[in-house]
Every structure is written in C-alpha cells, then in structure tokens.
C-alpha positions in Angstrom: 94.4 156.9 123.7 98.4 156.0 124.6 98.7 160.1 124.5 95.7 160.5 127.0 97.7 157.7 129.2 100.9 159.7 128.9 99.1 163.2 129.9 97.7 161.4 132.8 101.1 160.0 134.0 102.7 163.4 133.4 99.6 165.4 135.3 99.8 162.5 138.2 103.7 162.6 138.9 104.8 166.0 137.7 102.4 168.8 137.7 100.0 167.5 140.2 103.0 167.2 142.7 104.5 171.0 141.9 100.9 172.4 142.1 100.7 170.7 145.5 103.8 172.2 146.7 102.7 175.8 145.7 99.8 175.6 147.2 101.1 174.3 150.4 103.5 177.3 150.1 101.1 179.4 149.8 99.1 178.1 152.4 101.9 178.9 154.6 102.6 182.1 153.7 99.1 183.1 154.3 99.3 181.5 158.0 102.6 183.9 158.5 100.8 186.9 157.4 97.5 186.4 158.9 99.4 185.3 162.6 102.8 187.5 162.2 101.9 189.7 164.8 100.4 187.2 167.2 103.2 185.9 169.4 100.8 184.5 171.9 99.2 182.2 169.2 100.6 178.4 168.8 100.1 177.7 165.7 100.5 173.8 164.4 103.8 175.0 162.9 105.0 175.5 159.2 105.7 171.9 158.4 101.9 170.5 159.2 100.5 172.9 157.9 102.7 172.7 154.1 102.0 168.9 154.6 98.2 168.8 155.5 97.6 171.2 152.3 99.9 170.0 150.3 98.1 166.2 150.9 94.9 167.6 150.6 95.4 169.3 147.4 97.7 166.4 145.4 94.6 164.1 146.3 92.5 166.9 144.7 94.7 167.0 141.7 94.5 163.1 141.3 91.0 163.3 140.8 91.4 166.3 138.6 93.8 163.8 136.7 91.8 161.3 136.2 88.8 163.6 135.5 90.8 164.9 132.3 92.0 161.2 131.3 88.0 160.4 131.3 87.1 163.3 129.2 89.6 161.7 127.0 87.7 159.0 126.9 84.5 160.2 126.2 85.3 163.2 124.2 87.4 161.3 122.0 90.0 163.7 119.6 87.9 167.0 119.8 90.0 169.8 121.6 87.0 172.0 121.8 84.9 169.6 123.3 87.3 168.1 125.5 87.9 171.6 127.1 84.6 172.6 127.6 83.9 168.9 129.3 86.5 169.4 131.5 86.7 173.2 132.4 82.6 173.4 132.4 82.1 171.1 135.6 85.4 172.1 137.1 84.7 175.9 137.4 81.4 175.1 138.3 82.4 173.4 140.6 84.9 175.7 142.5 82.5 178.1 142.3 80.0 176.5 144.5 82.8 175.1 146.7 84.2 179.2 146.9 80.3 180.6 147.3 79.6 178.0 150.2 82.9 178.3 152.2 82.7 181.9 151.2 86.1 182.1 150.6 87.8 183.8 147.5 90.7 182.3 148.2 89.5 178.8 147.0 89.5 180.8 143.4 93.2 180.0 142.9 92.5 176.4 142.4 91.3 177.7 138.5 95.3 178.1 138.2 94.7 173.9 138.4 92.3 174.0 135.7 94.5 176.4 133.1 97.3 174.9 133.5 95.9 171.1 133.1 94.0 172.6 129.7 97.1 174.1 128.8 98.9 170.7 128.9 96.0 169.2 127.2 96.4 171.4 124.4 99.9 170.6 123.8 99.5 167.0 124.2 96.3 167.0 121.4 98.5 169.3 118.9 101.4 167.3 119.5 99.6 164.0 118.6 97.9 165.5 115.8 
C-alpha cells in the first residue's frame, strides 16, 4: 500500500498538474482558432480562459487520483484487475459525458486515463 500512496502523491502534484496545463493550452488554442477571424468578438481573454480549464480539469484529475489510489485498495496487487477497475468506469464514463454534451472533443481526456495506467504499470512492476 506505501507504493499506492506514492503513485497518488506523484499523480496529485506532478502529472495531474502538467495534464492540467495542456489541457488549458489546448483549450486556448482552440478559442484562437475557432475566434481568429472575429475581431468584433470580446472574448474573456487567454489567461481566464487557461485558468478556468486548467482549474476545472486539475480538480477532475484529483478525483481521477484518488479513484486509482481506491482501486488500489480494493484491487489489491493484481495489474490486470486493477486496470480494468479503473479504465472500465472511466471510459465509460467519458463516453456518456462526450455522447450527452455531444462533443468529441471531451474524448481527449482518455489521454488522462493512459497515461495514469501507464504510471500504474510502472509503479506495480517496480514494486514487484
């Protein structure tokens, strides 16, 4: 369990906070290219909107955090099951969230869930 604590202080301060900041990038570029030719348009301005996504999506990766350090939990020291208990409900989950907003661009938040599995497998080979 002291490795599950570590991966969920390294997903919380490191990897949940660069996620955030991509998205939020992203986030703005998509406002400049959807709103480039509209100079009549006042817009909220680069900086909100960076900081509103980039808030709303590190509070999104917190839970994501502490979603895999439960699956730890439960799970116990099977890879296998502790993918499929945290992947399973997660792309379900986006996928309802992406079919009810009906936006594909919700999709990129599976980039969350391969990368956190991809730490998770490092973290459960390295400890075994």
């Amino acid at each position: 369990m002291d490795q599950a604590k570590k991966e969920l202080l390294l997903n919380l301060c490191v990897t949940s906070f660069i996620l955030s900041a991509f998205y939020g990038g992203v986030a703005v570029y998509m406002d400049h290219s959807v709103a480039s030719d509209t100079s009549y348009i006042s817009g909220p301005g680069d900086a909100a909107v960076f900081v509103l996504i980039f808030l709303l999506a590190y509070a999104l990766h917190v839970l994501i955090s502490f979603a895999g350090y439960a699956t730890a939990a439960i799970s116990g020291p099977s890879l296998p099951l502790r993918l499929i208990a945290f992947n399973g409900p997660g792309l379900l989950l986006i996928g309802i969230t992406a079919f009810a907003v009906k936006s594909a661009a919700l999709l990129l938040l599976v980039l969350t869930l391969i990368i956190f599995s991809i730490i998770m497998v490092i973290n459960t080979t390295r400890s075994a």
